[in-house]
N, C-alpha and C positions, 0 to 999 in steps of 0.2 A: 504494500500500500504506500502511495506517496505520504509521504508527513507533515509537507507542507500543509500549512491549517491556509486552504483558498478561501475567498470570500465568494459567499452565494446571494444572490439577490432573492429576495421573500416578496414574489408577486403580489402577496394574499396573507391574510392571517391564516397558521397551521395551527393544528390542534399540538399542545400543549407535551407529548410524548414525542412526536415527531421532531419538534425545534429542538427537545433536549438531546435526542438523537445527533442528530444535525450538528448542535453546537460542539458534544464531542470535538465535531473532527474537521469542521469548517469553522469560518466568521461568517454570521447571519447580517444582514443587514437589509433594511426594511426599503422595499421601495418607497418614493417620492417624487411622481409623477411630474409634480409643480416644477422639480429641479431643473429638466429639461435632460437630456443625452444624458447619460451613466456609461461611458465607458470603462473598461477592464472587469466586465464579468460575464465570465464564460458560460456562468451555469446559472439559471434563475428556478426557483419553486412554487408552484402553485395549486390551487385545489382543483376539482374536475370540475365545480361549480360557478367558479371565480375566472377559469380559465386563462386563454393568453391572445393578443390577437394585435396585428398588423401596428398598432399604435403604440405597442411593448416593444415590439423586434424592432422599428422604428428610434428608440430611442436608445438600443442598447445594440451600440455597432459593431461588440464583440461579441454577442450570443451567439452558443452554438448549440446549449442542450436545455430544454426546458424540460423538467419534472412535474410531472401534475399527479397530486393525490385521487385516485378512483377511477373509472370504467371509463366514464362520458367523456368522450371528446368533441363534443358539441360544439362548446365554447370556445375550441382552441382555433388558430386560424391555422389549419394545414398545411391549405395550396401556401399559404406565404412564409411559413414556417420551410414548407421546401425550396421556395424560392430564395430565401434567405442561408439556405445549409445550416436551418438550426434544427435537429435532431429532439424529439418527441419520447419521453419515456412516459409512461402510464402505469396503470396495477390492475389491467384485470385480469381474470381467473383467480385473485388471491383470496374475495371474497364473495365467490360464488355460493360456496355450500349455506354461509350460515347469513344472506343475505336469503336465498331458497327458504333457508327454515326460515325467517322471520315472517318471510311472505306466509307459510303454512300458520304460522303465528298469530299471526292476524287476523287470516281467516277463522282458523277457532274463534280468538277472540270475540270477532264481529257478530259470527252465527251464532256463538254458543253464548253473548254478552258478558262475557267472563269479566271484563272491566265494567259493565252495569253492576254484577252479580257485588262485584266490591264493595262497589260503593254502598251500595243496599245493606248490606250484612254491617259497615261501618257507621252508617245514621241509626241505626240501631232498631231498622223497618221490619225485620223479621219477626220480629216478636209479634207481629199485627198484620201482617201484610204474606203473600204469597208473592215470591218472584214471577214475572213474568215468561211465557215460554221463550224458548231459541226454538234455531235451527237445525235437525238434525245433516251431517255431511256424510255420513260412509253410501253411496248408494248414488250419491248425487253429479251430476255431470260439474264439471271442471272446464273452463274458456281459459285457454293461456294466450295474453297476444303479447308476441316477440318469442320464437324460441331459440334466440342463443343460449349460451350456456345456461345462465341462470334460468330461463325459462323450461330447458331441459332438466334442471335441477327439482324445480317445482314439479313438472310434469314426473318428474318419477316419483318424487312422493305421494303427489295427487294420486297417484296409479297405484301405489301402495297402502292408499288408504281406503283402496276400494273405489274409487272414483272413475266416472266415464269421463279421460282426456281430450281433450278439442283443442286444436289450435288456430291464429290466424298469422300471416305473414307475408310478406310479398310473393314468399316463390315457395311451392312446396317442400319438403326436406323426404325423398323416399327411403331415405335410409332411417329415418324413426319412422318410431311404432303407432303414434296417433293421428287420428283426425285430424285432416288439414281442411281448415274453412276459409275460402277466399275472404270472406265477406265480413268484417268486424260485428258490425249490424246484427248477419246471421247468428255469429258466435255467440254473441250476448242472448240471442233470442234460445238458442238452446242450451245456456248454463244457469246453470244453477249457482257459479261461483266465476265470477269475472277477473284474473290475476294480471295486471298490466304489467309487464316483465321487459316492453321496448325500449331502445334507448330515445333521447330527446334528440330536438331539430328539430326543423322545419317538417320533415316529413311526418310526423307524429304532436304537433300541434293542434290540441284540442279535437284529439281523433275518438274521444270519448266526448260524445256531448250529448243533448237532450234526447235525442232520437235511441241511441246505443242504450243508456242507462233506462228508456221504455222499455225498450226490447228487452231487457234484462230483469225487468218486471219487481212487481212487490213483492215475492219471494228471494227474491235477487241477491248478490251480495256481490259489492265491490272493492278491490282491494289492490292500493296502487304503493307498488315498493320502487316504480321506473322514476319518472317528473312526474314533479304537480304540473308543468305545460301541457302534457297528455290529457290533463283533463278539463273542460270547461266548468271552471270550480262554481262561478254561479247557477249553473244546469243540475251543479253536482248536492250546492246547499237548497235547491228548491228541491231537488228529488228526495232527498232526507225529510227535509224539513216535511214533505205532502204524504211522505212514506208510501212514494213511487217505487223505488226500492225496500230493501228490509233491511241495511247497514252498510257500513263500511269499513274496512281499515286500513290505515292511512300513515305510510310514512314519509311522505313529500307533497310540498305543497306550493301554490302559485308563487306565495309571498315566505320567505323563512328566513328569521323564526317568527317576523309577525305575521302570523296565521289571519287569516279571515275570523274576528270576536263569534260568529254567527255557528263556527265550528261546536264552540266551548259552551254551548246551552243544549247540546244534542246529546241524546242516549242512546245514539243508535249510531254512532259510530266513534271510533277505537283510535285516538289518535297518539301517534309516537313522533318523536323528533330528529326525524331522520338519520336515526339511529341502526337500520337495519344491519349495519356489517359489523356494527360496535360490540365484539367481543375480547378477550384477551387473546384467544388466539389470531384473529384475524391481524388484530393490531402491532403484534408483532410480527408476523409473516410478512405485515407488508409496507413496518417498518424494517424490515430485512431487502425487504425487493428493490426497498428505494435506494437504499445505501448502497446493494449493490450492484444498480443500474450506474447508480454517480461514478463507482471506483470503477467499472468497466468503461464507460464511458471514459473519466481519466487515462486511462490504461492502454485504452486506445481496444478493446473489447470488442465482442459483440455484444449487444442488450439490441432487445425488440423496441425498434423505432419505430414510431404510429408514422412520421412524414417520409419514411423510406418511399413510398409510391408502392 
């Protein structure tokens, strides 16, 4: 490993285990947009959400390797990123598994009210009152839309829990094993459990909206671990609110962390903070992956560039 301690430019605020990481073995130093050009740093970091884009690489005339925490690369500008020869390091696959289990996570939650059931049991209603029913799920059909990995992740649990799988997607996948449904629409109309699993863009902007979430009916259940862009969130609190659907669970949202106030009056749906990959093992593995993208990168390495073409 070189030992030189480089200085890294921090696109973005990082969570709190990452920077410690980081400072180890580099000098952190916070961008400052206002400054204008930042020459002599090689290396910048950022989150998948905060991204990086043509106005960064513009002022930093020595970038070559950008880091971004998580899957999405939405946000990052590629084509200029290749244009410019600055090299794309990412983290997916590291938290696929137990982003899949949160997704299954929530769906209990939602069908089964298990965070109603809480609250109930904590006001101290039991003692007077009968819970209201859930949903049962073994038996029940499953709508996956996106199946890459994570969405295959899900899909095999769903299938494991007894569930009839469906998916939607641009282009079929004949090498799995389920249902492929052109039609979002359709899919929603024959699940019983709606799992948005795609990534964000343009192409997947507000591709859940009034129309899907009918189709998906009062029995329904939807449950988004992809973006809140996916979904048209005011479509999403009248469906709740009229109890067009039967819940949801939810761990991304338009606005975050300030959520839409109209969320936080609902029992009928489960909301998390975009929390799904946040376990100890994820966070390690992929505080591993990132260090050692950077020292390969140094190294002159290979590591999976998202702007190779």
């Amino acid at each position: 490993m070189n030992d030189t301690k480089e200085a890294i430019l921090l696109l973005s605020a990082i969570p709190a285990d990452l920077r410690a990481a980081l400072a180890e073995r580099f000098t952190l130093v916070e961008d400052a947009p206002a400054e204008g050009p930042r020459p002599g740093f090689r290396i910048a970091v950022t989150m998948a959400l905060a991204g990086a884009r043509e106005e960064h690489f513009a002022r930093l005339p020595d970038l070559r390797l950008v880091v971004s925490q998580g899957t999405g690369l939405e946000r990052i500008d590629l084509p200029a990123a290749t244009r410019r020869g600055i090299a794309v390091a990412y983290t997916p696959d590291v938290m696929t598994e137990d982003v899949a289990d949160a997704a299954i996570g929530l769906m209990y939650a939602a069908a089964r009210r298990v965070a109603e059931a809480d609250r109930f049991v904590r006001a101290g209603r039991w003692t007077k009152e009968r819970m209201g029913l859930g949903l049962s799920l073994h038996r029940k059909a499953a709508g996956i839309a996106g199946l890459g990995k994570i969405g295959q992740a899900i899909a095999r649990r769903c299938a494991g829990l007894g569930m009839d799988v469906a998916w939607t997607g641009p282009r079929p996948k004949p090498d799995q094993p389920w249902t492929h449904v052109p039609d979002l629409r359709a899919l929603a109309e024959r699940s019983d459990v709606l799992i948005l699993a795609v990534p964000g863009g343009v192409g997947t902007d507000g591709m859940v909206d009034g129309a899907v979430l009918d189709a998906l009916g009062a029995r329904g259940v939807l449950v988004n671990i992809a973006r809140g862009s996916v979904v048209d969130e005011a479509a999403l609190l009248d469906a709740l609110e009229q109890k067009r659907i039967a819940a949801a669970g939810l761990d991304v949202f338009a606005r975050e962390p300030g959520l839409d106030p109209r969320f936080l009056t609902l029992d009928n749906v489960v909301l998390a903070p975009h929390s799904a990959s946040l376990t100890i093992e994820t966070r390690q593995a992929l505080i591993a992956r990132i260090l050692s993208d950077i020292e390969a990168f140094r190294e002159g390495r290979p590591f999976l560039n998202a702007a190779a073409g």
